[in-house]
VOSE-130370 format. One line per field, with one value per residue (C-alpha): residue in one letter; x, y, z negated. Coordinates in Angstrom, 1 decimal. Example, Ala and Ser with C-alpha at 12.3 -4.5 7.8 and 13.67 -1.06 7.14 Angstrom:
BEGIN
type: [a s]
east: [12.3 13.7]
north: [-4.5 -1.1]
up: [-7.8 -7.1]
# end
This chain:
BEGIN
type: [x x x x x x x x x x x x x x x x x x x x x x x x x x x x x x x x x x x x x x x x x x x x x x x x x x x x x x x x x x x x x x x x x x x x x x x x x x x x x x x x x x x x x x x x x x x x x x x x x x x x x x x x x x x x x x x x x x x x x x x x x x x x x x x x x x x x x x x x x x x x x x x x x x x x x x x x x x x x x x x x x x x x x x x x x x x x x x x x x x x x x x x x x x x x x x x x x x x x x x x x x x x x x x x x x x x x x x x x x x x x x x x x x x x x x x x x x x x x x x x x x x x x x x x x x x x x x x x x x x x x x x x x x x x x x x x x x x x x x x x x x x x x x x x x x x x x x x x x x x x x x x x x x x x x x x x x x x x x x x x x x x x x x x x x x x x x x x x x x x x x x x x x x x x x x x x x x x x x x x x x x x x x x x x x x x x x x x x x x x x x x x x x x x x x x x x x x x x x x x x x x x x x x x x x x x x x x x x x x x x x x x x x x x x x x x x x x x x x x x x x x x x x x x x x x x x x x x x x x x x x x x x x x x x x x x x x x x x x x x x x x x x x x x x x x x x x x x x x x x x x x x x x x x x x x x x x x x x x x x x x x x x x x x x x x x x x x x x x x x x x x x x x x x x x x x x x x x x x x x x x x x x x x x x x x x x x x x x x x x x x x x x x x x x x x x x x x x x x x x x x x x x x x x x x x x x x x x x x x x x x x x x x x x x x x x x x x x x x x x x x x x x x x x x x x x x x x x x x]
east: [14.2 17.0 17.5 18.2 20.3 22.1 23.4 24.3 26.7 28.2 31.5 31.5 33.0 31.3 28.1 29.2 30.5 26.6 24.8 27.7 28.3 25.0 24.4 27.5 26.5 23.3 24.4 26.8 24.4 22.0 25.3 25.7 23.6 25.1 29.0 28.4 27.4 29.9 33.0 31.6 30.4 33.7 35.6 33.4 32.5 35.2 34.9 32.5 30.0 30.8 30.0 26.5 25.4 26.7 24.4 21.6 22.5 20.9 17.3 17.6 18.3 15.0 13.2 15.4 14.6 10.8 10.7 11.9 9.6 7.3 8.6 10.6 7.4 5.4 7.9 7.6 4.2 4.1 6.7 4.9 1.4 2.7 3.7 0.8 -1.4 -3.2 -2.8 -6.2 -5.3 -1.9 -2.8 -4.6 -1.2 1.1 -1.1 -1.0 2.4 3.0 0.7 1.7 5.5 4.1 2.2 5.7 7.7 5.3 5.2 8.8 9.4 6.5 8.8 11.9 10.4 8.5 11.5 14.3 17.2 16.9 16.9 20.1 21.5 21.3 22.2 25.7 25.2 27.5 28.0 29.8 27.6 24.3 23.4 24.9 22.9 19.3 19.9 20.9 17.9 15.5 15.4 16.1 13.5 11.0 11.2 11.5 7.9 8.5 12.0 10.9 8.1 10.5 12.5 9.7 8.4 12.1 11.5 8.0 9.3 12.0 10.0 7.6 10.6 12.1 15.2 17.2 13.9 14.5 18.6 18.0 15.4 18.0 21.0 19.4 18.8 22.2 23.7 21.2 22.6 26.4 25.9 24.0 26.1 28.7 26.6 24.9 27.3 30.5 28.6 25.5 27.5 24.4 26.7 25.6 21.7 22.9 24.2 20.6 18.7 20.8 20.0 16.3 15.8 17.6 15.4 12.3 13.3 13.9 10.2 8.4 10.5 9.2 5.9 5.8 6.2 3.0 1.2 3.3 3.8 3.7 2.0 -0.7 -2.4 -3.1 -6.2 -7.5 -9.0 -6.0 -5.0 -7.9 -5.9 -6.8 -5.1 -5.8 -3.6 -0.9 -0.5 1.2 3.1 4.7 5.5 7.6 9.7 10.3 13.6 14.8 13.7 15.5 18.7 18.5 17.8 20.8 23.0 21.3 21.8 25.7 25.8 24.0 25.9 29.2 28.2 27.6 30.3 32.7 31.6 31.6 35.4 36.5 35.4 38.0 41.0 43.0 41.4 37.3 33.8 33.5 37.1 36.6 32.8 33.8 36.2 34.5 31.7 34.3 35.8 32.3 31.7 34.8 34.0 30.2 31.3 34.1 31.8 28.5 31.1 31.9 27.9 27.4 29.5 27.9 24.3 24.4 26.2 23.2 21.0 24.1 24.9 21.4 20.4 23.9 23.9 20.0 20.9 23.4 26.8 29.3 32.1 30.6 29.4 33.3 34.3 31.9 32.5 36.4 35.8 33.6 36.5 38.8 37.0 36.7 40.1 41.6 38.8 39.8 43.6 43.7 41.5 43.8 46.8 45.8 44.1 47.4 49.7 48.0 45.0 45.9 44.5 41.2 40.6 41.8 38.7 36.3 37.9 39.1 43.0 44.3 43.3 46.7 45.2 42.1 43.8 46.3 44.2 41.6 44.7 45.6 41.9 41.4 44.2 42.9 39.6 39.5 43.2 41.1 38.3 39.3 38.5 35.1 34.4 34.9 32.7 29.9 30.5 30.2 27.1 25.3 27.1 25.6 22.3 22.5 23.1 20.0 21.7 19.8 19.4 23.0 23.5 20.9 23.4 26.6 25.2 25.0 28.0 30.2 28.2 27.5 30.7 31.4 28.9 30.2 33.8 33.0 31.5 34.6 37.5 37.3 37.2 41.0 42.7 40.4 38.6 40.6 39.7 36.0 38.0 40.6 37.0 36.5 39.7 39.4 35.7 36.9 39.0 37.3 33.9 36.6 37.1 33.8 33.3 36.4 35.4 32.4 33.2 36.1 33.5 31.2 33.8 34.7 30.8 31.2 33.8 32.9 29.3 28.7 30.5 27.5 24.6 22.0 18.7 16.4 13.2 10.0 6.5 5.4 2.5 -0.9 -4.5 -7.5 -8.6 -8.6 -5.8 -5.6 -4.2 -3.0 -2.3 -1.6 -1.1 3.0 3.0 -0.5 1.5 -0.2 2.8 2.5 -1.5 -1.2 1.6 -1.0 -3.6 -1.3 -0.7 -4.2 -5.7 -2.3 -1.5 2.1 2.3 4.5 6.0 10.0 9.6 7.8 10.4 13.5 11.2 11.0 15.0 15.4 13.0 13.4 17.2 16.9 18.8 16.8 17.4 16.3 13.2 12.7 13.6 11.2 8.3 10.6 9.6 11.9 10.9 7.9 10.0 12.5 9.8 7.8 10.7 12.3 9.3 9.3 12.4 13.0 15.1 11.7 9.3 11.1 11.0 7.5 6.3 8.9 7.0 3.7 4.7 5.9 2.6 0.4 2.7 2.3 -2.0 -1.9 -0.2 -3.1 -4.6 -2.1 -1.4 0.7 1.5 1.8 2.8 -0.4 -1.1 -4.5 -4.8 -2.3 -4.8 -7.5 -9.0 -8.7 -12.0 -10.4 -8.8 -9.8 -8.6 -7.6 -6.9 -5.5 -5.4 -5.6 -5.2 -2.0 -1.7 -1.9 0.5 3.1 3.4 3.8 6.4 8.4 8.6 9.7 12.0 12.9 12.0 11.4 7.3 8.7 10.8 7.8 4.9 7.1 8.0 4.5 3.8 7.2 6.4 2.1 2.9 5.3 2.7 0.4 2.6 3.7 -0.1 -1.0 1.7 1.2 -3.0 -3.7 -6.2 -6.2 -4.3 -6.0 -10.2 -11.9 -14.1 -11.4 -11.4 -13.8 -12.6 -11.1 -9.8 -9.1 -5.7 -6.5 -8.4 -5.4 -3.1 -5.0 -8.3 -7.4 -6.5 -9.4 -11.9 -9.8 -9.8 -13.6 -14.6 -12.3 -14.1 -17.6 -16.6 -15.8 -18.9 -20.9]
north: [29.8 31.8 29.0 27.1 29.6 30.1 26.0 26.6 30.1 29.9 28.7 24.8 23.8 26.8 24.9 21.4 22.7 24.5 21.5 18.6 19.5 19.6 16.4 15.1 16.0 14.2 11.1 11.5 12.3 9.7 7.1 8.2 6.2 2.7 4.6 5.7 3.0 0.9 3.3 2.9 -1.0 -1.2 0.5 -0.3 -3.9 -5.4 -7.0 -9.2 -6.4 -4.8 -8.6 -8.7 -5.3 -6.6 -9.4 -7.0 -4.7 -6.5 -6.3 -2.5 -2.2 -3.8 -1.6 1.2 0.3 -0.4 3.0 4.4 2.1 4.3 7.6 7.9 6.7 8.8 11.8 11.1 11.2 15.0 16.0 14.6 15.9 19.1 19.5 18.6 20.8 18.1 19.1 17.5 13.7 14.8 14.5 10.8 9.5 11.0 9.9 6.1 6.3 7.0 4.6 1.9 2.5 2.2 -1.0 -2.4 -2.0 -3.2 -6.8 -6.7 -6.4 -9.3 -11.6 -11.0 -11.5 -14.7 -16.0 -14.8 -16.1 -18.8 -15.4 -14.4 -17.6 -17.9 -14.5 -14.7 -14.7 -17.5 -18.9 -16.1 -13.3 -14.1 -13.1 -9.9 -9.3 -10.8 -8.2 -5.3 -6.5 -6.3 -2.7 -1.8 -3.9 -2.2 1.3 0.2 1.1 4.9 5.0 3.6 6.4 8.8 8.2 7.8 11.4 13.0 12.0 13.3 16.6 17.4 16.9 18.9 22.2 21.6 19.7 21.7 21.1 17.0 17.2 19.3 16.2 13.5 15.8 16.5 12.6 11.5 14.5 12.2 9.2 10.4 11.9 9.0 6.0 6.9 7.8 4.6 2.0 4.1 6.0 3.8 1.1 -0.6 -2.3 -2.9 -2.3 0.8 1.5 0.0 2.7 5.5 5.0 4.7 7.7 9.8 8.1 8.8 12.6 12.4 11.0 13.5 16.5 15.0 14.3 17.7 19.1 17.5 20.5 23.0 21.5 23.9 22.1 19.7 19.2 15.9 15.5 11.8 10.9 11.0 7.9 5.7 3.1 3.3 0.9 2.6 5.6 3.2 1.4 4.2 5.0 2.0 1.5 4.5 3.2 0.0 1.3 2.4 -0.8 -2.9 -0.4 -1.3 -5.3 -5.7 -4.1 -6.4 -9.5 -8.6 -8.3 -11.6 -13.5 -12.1 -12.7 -16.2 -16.9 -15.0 -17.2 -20.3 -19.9 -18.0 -20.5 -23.4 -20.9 -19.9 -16.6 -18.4 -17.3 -13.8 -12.1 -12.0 -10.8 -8.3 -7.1 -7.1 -4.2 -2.1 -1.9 -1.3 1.5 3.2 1.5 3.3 7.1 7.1 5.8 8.4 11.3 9.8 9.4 12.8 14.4 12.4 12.7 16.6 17.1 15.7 18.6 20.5 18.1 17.1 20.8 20.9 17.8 18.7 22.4 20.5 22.3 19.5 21.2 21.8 18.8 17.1 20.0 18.8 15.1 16.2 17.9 15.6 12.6 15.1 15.5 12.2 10.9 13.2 11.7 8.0 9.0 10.7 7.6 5.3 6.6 6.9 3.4 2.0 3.7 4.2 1.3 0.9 4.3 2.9 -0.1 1.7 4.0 0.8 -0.6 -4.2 -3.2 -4.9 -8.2 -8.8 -11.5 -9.4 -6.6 -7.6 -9.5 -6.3 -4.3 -6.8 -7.3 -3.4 -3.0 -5.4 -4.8 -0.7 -1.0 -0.1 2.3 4.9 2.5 1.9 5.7 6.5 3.8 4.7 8.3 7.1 5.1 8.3 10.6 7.9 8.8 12.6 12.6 10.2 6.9 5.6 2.2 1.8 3.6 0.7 -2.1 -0.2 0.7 -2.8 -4.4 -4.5 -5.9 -8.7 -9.5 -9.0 -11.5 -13.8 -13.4 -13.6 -17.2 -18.7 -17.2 -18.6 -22.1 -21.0 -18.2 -19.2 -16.4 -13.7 -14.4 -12.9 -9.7 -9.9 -10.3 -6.4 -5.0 -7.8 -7.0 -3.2 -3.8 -6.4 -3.1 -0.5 -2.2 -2.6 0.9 2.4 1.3 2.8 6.3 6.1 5.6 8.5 11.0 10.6 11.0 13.7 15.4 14.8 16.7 20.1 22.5 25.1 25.0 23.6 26.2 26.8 24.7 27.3 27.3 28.8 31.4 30.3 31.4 30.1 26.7 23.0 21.2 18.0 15.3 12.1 8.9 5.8 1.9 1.2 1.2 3.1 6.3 8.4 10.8 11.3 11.6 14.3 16.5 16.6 17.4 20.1 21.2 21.2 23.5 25.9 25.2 24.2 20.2 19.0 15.8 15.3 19.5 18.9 16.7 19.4 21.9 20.0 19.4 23.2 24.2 21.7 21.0 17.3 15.7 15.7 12.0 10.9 12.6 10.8 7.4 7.6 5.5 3.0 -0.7 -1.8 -5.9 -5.5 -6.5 -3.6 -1.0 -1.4 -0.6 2.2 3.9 3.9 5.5 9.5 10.6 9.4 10.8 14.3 13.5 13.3 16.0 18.4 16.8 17.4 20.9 21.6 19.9 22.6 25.7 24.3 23.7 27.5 29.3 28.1 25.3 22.5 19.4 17.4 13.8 11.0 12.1 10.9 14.6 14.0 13.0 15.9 18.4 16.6 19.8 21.8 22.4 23.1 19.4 16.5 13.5 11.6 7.6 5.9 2.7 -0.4 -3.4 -6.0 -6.4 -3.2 -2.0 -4.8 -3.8 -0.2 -1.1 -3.1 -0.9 1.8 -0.4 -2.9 -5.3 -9.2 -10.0 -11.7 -8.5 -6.4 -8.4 -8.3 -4.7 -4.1 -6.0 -4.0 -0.8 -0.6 -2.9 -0.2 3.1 1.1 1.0 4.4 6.1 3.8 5.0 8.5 8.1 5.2 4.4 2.3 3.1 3.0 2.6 4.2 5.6 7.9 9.7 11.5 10.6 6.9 6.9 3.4 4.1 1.5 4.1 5.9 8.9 11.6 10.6 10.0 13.6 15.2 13.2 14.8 18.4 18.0 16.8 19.0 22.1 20.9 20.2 24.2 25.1 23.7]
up: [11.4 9.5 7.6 10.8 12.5 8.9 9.2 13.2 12.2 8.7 8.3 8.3 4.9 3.0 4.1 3.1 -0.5 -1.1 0.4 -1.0 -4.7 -5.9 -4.2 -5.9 -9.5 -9.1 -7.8 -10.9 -13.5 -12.3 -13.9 -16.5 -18.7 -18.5 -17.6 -21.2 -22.6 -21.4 -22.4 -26.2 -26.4 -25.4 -27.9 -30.6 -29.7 -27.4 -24.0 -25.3 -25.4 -21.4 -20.7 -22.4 -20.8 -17.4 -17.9 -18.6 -15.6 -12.8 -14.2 -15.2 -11.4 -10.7 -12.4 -11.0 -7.7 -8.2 -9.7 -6.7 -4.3 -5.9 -6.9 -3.0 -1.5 -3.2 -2.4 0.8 0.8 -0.5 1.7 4.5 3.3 2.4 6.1 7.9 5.5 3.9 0.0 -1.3 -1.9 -3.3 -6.5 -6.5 -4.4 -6.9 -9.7 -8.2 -8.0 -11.3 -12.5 -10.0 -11.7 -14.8 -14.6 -12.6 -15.3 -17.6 -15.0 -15.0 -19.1 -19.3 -17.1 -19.2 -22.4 -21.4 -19.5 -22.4 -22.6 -19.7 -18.0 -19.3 -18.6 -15.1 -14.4 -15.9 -19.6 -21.5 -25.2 -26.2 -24.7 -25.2 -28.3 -27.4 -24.3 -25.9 -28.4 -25.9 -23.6 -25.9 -26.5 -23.2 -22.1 -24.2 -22.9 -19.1 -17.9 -19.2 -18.3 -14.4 -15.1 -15.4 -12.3 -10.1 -11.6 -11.0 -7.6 -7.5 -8.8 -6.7 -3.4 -5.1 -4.8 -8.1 -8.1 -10.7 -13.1 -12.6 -12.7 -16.1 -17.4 -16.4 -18.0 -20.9 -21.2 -20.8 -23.2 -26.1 -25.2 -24.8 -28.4 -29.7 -28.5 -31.1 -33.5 -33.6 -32.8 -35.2 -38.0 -38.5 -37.4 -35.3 -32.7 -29.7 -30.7 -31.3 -28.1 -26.6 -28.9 -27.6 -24.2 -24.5 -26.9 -24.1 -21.6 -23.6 -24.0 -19.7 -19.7 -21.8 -19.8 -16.3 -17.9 -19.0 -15.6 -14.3 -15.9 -13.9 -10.8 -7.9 -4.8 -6.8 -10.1 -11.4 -13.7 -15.5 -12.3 -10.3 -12.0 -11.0 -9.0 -5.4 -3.2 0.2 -1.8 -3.0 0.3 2.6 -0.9 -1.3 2.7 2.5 -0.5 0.6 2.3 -1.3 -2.9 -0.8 -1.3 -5.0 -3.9 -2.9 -5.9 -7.4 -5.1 -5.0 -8.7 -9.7 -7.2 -8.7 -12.5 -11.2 -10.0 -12.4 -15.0 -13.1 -11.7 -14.9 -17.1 -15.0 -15.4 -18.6 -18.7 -19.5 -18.5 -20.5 -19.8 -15.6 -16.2 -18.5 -16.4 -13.4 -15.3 -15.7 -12.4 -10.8 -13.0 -11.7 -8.3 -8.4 -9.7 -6.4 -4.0 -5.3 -4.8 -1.0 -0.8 -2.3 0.9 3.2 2.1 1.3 4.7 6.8 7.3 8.3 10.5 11.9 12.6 14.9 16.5 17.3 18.8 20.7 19.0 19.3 18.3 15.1 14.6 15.0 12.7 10.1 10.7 10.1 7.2 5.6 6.7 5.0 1.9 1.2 2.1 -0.8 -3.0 -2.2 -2.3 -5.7 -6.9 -5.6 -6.4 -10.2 -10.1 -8.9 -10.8 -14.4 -14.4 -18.0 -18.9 -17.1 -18.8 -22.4 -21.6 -21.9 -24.9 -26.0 -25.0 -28.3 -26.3 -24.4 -21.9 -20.9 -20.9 -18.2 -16.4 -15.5 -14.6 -12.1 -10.8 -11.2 -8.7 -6.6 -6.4 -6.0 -3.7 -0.4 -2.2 0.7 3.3 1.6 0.9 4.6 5.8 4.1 5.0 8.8 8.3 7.0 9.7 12.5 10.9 10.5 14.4 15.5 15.5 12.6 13.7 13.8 11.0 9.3 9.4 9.1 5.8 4.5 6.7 4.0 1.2 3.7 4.5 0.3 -0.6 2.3 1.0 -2.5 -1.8 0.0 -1.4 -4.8 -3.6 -2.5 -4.8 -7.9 -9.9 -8.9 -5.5 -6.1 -6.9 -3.3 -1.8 -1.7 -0.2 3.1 3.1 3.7 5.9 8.2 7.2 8.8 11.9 13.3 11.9 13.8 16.9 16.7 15.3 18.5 21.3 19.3 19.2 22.8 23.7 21.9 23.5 27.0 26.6 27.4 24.4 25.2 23.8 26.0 26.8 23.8 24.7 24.3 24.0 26.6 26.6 27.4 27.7 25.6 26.6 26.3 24.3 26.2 24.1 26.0 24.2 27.2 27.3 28.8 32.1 33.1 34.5 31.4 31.9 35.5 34.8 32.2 34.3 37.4 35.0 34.2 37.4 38.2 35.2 35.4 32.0 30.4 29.6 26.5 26.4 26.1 25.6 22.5 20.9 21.7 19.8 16.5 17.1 17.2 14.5 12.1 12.5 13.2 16.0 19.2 19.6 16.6 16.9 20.8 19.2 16.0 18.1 20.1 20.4 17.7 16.6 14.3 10.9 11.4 13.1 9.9 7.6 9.9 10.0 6.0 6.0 4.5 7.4 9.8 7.6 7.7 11.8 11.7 9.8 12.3 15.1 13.7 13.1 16.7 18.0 15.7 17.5 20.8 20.3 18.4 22.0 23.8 26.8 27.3 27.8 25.2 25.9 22.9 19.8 17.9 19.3 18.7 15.3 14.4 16.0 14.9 13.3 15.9 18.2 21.6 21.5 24.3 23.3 26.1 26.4 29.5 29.9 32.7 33.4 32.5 35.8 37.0 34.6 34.7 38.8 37.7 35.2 38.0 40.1 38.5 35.8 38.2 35.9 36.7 35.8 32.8 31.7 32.3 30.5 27.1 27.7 27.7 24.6 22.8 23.5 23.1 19.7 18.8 19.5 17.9 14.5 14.8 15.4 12.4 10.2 10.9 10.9 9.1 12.3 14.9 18.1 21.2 19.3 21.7 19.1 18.3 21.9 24.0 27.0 28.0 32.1 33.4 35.8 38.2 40.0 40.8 39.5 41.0 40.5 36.8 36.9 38.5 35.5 32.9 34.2 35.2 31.5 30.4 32.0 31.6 27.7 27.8 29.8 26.8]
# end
């Protein structure tokens, strides 16, 4: 709790430069490998060489990302573990994890090799380049299953309370292959092999760090046997990092699609296939270090701006949301400015600026491409300010709205302005992005002013004497609520249900609506991947927590929730299921909805499909089995006399 009131009373941009800057410098750090290399193939092998490791750069990001469907996942999976108190299959899910990123990198190095350079090929590599990037791959190629190992263990360790431990590991990596990279391509003069041996040795140094730390770590302790695979392990492992896997899916989606057609258009103007490609990796690494700095203020800001938003202080949320705007509009105009005005000491950074015609032409398409880098800086901040409040599922699409609209743009334009239109692409994306974005962030910030300024009454547990926990899990539309509150009433005892959520707002700092809106009948393709989501997890586990203070002050009632697996230790529990018929229950939900029989037959279906996903994601059991309850009370017999069976079982249960 001081923790909590410490983000809801210290001065608003002391808190975003503690929790922003070392979010920042991560995000950085974590670039630094190909950044590097590019800045020396450049100046030691020309153009030709940024256009072979740009080739190369999409399949690293597959194994980046599969690295994190595991290592996030598996993060997750601690955190969440950690929370609930349930420490004993840690170390099997982390050791799956690591072996499941392993064996994925080891799939993924298979494929390149067997497919070579048809591989290359169709992912942007031309005459000129190939040899280049077949050389560059193959090295890279080679370490990818420890290097993926790595990640996924950097993400293992910092949920595991150790983030400056996995920042050193991936610093002291990068230091290797800064010093390296000149070393090898200048002084042993290995070109661009060179360049591919610098980066793995400081990826295998990274590796045996994190690997190191397994014999240290503070919350588990892997042994040989927490590597034999187990697929009921991996499977909740791997639903939770599908969010971050399909993050890294689509760098790579943009990123092929732009190779393509960078070649394909370059090679019919006077400038030919390799010069726009080259280019093109050398904007995007300037692109990517502005845009992790914008990410950096957004993502560090959250929990600042969750714990507010959740304890209802408005004003300090706009004050945040201000500051972070702020922030990141003197990032995007000092970039800007200095991309404008001096892109020549840019592209002089990667090299090949004794080539007159490349070097003019990625001023011109640096210009063009990074002229609106604010605009994309500040609408990335917004999507992760929409989900710091609760608004995730906005947030969701935000996020990817302009990389739609870039791959969109990117495919049309060039049929009119030629190659350079791929690059004019970004800048109309942005602005199309901001829009949408505007519009949204308007109606917000009204909302925002027009609710109460004072924060609302704390929600409490109230005290209670030694008893039955009632837990009540209900079909849509069988008046469970309304049976559990008379229940309630009956036995004098406090009952929990929209309560419960504003006390995991309060202690956990999360916004009070996103906690209410975790279980909502979302379609089953998006409920399954929001659920998977960090920000949900860290939801859950608040709940959970909130659930176990509640059951520890004594008899109660607490309604949904998966209450009853949460408590599932405890002895005092009933579990309670209500249920009835369709028919009963589409009435119920007319008449209190309004809805048309139509409506009310697939709101039925929505919402019990969506508390049947959500109790299996949090118990990996079977909603509504009535082997999991003692007690199952058919409605249709009426509110009260559901009521009067749960407090008579409940006392007779006590009695015994």
């Amino acid at each position: 709790m001081e923790n909590s009131q410490y983000l809801g009373s210290e001065r608003e941009g002391k808190l975003l430069r503690q929790f922003a800057i070392p979010c920042i410098c991560s995000l950085i750090i974590s670039c630094l490998y190909n950044i590097v290399d590019q800045i020396f193939v450049g100046n030691g092998i020309g153009y030709l060489g940024n256009a072979a490791t740009g080739v190369i750069f999409p399949i690293t990001v597959v194994g980046w990302g599969l690295s994190l469907f595991f290592g996030d996942g598996a993060a997750a999976t601690l955190s969440v573990s950690l929370g609930r108190g349930e420490t004993s299959r840690i170390p099997q899910s982390v050791g799956n994890a690591v072996l499941g990123s392993f064996l994925s990198g080891v799939v993924l190095i298979a494929a390149a090799y067997l497919w070579g350079d048809g591989l290359l090929r169709l992912i942007g590599a031309t005459d000129a380049n190939l040899q280049m990037a077949h050389d560059y791959g193959v090295i890279i190629f080679a370490m990818m299953p420890l290097a993926m190992t790595q990640n996924t263990l950097a993400s293992i360790i910092r949920a595991d309370g150790s983030p400056k431990y996995a920042m050193a590991a991936m610093l002291s990596g990068a230091i290797i292959n800064i010093i390296g990279d000149p070393v090898a391509i200048f002084a042993l003069d290995m070109g661009i092999q060179g360049a591919a041996w610098a980066t793995v040795l400081g990826q295998f140094v990274s590796f045996l760090i994190c690997a190191a730390y397994l014999a240290r770590s503070k919350t588990f302790r892997v042994t040989a046997g927490s590597f034999k695979p187990n697929i009921s392990l991996l499977r909740p492992v791997m639903a939770l990092g599908t969010s971050s896997l399909l993050t890294q899916l689509s760098i790579v989606i943009i990123t092929v699609v732009n190779n393509i057609l960078l070649v394909r258009y370059g090679a019919q103007s006077v400038y030919g296939a390799d010069i726009p490609l080259a280019a093109f990796v050398v904007i995007m690494k300037l692109f990517q270090i502005v845009l992790n700095v914008a990410i950096g203020i957004a993502a560090g800001a959250q929990p600042v701006v969750g714990y507010n938003y959740g304890a209802k202080n408005y004003g300090r949320v706009r004050r945040l949301l201000q500051l972070m705007v702020k922030w990141t509009v003197i990032v995007g105009l000092v970039c800007t400015v200095l991309f404008e005005a001096l892109p020549g000491v840019f592209i002089r950074m990667f090299g090949s600026a004794e080539d007159p015609v490349y070097f003019t032409f990625a001023m011109l398409c640096l210009r063009i491409y990074l002229s609106l880098i604010l605009i994309t800086c500040l609408q990335k901040v917004c999507a992760i300010f929409l989900q710091s409040i609760g608004k995730a599922k906005a947030a969701a699409p935000f996020s990817i709205l302009r990389d739609a609209l870039l791959i969109v743009l990117s495919l049309v334009l060039p049929a009119l302005l030629g190659v350079s239109g791929i690059f004019w692409a970004a800048p109309i994306a942005d602005i199309l992005a901001i829009l949408v974005t505007l519009a949204v962030m308007a109606r917000l910030e009204k909302e925002l002013r027009q609710q109460d300024m004072e924060p609302a009454p704390k929600a409490v547990i109230s005290p209670s004497h030694q008893g039955a926990i009632i837990t009540i899990a209900r079909e849509h539309g069988s008046a469970g609520k309304r049976i559990g509150q008379l229940a309630a009433q009956r036995l004098g005892i406090p009952c929990y249900y929209k309560e419960l959520v504003a006390i995991a707002a309060q202690e956990s700092g999360l916004a009070e609506e996103f906690i209410s809106g975790i279980n909502s009948d979302e379609n089953a393709v998006m409920r399954e991947l929001y659920l998977s989501t960090d920000p949900v997890q860290r939801a859950i586990t608040a709940q959970d927590k909130a659930i176990r203070h509640i059951a520890d002050a004594g008899a109660c009632v607490i309604i949904g929730r998966s209450a009853d697996f949460v408590l599932r230790d405890y002895p005092e529990v009933v579990r309670v299921f209500i249920y009835a018929p369709k028919s009963y229950r589409e009435k119920k939900v007319m008449a209190m909805y309004g809805d048309t029989p139509e409506a009310a037959h697939r709101s039925i279906a929505r919402s019990d499909a969506a508390r049947a996903a959500y109790y299996k994601s949090v118990s990996g059991q079977e909603w509504g089995d009535p082997h999991g309850y003692e007690l199952c009370v058919n409605a249709a017999i009426g509110e009260d006399a559901a009521a009067e069976i749960i407090c008579a079982y409940a006392g007779r249960r006590r009695e015994k």
